[in-house]
N, C-alpha and C positions, 0 to 999 in steps of 0.2 A: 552550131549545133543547138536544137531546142532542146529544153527543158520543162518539164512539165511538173507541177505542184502535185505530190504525192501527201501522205498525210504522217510519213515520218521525214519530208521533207522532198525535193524537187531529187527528179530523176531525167535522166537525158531519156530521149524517146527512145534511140536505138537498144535502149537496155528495158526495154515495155514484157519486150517477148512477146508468147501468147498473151492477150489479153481478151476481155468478157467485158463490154463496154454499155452492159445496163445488168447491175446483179443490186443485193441490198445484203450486208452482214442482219439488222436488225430492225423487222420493218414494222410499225404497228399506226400508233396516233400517240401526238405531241404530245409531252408529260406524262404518261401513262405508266409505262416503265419505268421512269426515274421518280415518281412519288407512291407507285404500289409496286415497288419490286417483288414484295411477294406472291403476287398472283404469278410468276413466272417461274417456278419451279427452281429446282438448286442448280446454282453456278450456269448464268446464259450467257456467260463470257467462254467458260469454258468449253459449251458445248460449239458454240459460233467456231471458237478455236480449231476444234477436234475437224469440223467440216474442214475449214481451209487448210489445214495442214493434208486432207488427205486430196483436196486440189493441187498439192502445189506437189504431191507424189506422182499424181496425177499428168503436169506439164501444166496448168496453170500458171503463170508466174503475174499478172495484175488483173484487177477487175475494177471497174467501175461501180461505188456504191452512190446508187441515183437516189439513195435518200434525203430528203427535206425535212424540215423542222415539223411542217405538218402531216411526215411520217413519221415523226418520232426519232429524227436524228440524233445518236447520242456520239458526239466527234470522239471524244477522249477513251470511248468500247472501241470505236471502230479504228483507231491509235493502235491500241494495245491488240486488238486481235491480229493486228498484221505483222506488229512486232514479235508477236509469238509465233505465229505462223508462216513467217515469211513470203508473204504473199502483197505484193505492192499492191494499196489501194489511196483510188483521187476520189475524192470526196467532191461535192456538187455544192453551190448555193443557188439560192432559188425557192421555186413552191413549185409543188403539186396544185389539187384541185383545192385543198382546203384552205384555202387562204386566211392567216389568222384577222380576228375578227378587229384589230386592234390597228390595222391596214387600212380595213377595208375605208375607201375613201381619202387614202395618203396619194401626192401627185404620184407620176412619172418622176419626176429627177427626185423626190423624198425615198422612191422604194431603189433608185439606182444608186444613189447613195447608200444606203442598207448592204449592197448586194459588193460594192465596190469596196466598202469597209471592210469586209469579210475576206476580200480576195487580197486586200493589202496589209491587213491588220490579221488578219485570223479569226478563226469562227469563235463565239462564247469567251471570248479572252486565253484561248488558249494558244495564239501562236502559228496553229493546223490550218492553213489554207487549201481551201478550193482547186482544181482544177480544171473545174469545168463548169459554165451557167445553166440553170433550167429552170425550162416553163412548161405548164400544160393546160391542153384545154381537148375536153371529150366528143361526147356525141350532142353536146347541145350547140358546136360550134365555139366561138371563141366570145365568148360572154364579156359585157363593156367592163367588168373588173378581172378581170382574165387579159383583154386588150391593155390595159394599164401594163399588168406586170410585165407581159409579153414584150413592151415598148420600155419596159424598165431593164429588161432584160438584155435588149438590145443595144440600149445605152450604155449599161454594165459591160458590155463584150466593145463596145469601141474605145473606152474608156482601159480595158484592162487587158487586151487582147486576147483573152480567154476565148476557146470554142463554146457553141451552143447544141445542149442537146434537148431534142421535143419532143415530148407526149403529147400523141394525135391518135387523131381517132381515121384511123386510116378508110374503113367502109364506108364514113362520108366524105370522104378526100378534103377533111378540115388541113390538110397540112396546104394547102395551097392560100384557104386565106391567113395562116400564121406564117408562111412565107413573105406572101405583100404584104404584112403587117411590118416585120420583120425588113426586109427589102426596104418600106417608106423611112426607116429610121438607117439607112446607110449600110446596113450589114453584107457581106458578100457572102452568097447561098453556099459558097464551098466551107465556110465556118461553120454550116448550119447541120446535125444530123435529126433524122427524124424517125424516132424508136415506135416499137409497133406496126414496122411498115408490113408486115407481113400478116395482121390482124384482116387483108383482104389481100386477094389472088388477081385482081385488078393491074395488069401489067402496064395497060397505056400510063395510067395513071403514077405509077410508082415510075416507071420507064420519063415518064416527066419531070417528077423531081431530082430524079439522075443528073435529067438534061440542062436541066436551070446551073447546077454543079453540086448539088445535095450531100450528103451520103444517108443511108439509108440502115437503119436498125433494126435486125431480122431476127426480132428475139421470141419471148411470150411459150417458148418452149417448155414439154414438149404440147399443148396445143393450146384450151380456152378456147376461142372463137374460132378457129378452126386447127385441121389436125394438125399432128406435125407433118405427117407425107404431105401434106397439101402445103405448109411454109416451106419442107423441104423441095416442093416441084416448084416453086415460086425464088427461091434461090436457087436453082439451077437451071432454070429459065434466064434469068440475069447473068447467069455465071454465062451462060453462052453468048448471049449479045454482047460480051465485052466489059463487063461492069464491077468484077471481082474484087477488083481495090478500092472500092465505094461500098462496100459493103462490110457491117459490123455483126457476125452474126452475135448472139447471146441467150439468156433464159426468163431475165426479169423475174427470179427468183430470189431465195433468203437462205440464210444459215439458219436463222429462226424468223418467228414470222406469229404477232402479236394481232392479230384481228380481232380478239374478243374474246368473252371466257371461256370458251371451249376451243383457245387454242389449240390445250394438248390434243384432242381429238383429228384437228385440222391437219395438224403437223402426221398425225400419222399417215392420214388419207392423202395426203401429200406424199409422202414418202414410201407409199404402196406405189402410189400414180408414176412418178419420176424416183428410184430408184439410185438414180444414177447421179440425182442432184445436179451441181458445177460440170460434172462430166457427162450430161447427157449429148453437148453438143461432138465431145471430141467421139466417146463410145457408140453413140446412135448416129447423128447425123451426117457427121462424116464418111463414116462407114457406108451410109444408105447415097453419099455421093459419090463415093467412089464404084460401086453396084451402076450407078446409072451411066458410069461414063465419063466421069472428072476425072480432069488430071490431078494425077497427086500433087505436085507443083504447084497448083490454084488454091487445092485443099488446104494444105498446110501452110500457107500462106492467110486463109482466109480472115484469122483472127490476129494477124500480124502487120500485115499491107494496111487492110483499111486503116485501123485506128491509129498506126502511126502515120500515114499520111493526112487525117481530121486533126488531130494536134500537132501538126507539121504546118498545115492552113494550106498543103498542096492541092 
């Protein structure tokens, strides 16, 4: 039976349930929130709280928080809100695009170490491991300090057997050269998921990372670059060709969410926008596939099958 690194401690896969496989309890930039707490108004423990607890009313039962250091990871919040909330969450190690600046120019095996540390030792000295690596790289392509991590990352995952999850910039089908990158350092593409894939409606292309053995992260809901009916035609395009269990849908959203000081403002225009928060994918987009002709059986499946079978390494 697998076991997968939760962050009150390892959970067998078959107990995942629903799971949300790119979400963030607290996202902003590194140190921000833990040396000006007070720019963030009263109790953002408690508020992160109140969201999850009404996921996991909801049918939620785990989420992926794909935050990094240089989003402003804080392990020991993201501990307690799930112990109050009952909401299993795996924490990630890795980086985003910001790579801190104190790296830049460390090898390959100096940042796999880093990354391997954390998944055997625990993150910050606190014990809380990882259950999953991440790398990313945008619309410029995968930049030569971007390929470092990427190949650090890789090594990390052979090393600890940990799955990988990737931000890509899917409208210029960067996921193919973070694949061969990935691929030259020995990894098998079915370890590998690649989030955002629905940031374009490009089926040959997503339809090829499938093929390689991918799985694919259908999140960024409900739109950003394009709408949701359009990532929702783009998941039911795949759900027809056969591809249902390769597939992660989610939202790449926050419980709270620190971009700058007019947060609070954000947060609200956010929450005019998606309404529905965690639950946009089961109340909207579900809903809007079963209208078009899913089986329920696939549906309800959809946040269950993939992701235990990408931490299964099936």
């Amino acid at each position: 039976m697998t076991t997968i690194n939760t962050v009150l401690g390892p959970v067998e896969t078959r107990d995942l349930g629903f799971t949300l496989m790119h979400e963030h309890v607290l996202v902003g930039f590194a140190g921000v929130y833990r040396d000006y707490p007070e720019l963030f108004g009263d109790k953002p423990l408690d508020r992160a709280v109140d969201v999850l607890k009404r996921c996991k009313e909801g049918g939620i039962d785990t989420i992926v928080d794909a935050t990094t250091t240089d989003l402003g990871r804080d392990i020991e919040m993201i501990a307690e809100a799930s112990r109050r909330s009952g909401v299993n969450i795996i924490a990630v190690s890795g980086w985003w695009l910001d790579i801190p600046m104190f790296f830049r120019g460390a090898s390959v095996e100096q940042l796999a170490d880093v990354f391997v540390r954390e998944v055997e030792e625990g993150i910050s000295g606190t014990g809380i491991k990882p259950g999953l690596l991440k790398s990313a790289s945008d619309y410029g392509g995968v930049t030569p300090q971007a390929e470092v991590v990427l190949r650090a990352i890789g090594r990390a995952h052979l090393r600890t057997g940990l799955p990988i999850m990737i931000h890509s910039y899917s409208p210029g089908q960067v996921g193919k050269q973070q694949l061969g990158i990935l691929q030259e350092e020995g990894v098998d593409p079915g370890r590998v998921k690649f989030d955002h894939s629905n940031d374009t409606t490009d089926l040959e292309y997503l339809t090829w990372l499938l093929e390689q053995g991918c799985f694919l992260g259908l999140d960024r809901y409900p739109g950003r670059l394009v709408s949701h009916r359009a990532r929702t035609n783009t998941m039911k395009a795949l759900i027809d060709t056969g591809w249902a269990d390769r597939l992660c849908p989610s939202h790449d959203s926050s419980t709270i969410t620190f971009i700058g000081p007019d947060w609070q403002q954000a947060e609200e225009e956010r929450k005019k926008y998606n309404p529905y928060g965690f639950l946009f994918m089961k109340e909207v987009v579900f809903a809007q596939l079963r209208d078009m002709g899913v089986n329920g059986d696939i549906i309800d499946g959809l946040c269950v099958k993939g992701p235990r079978s990408f931490f299964e390494g099936k």
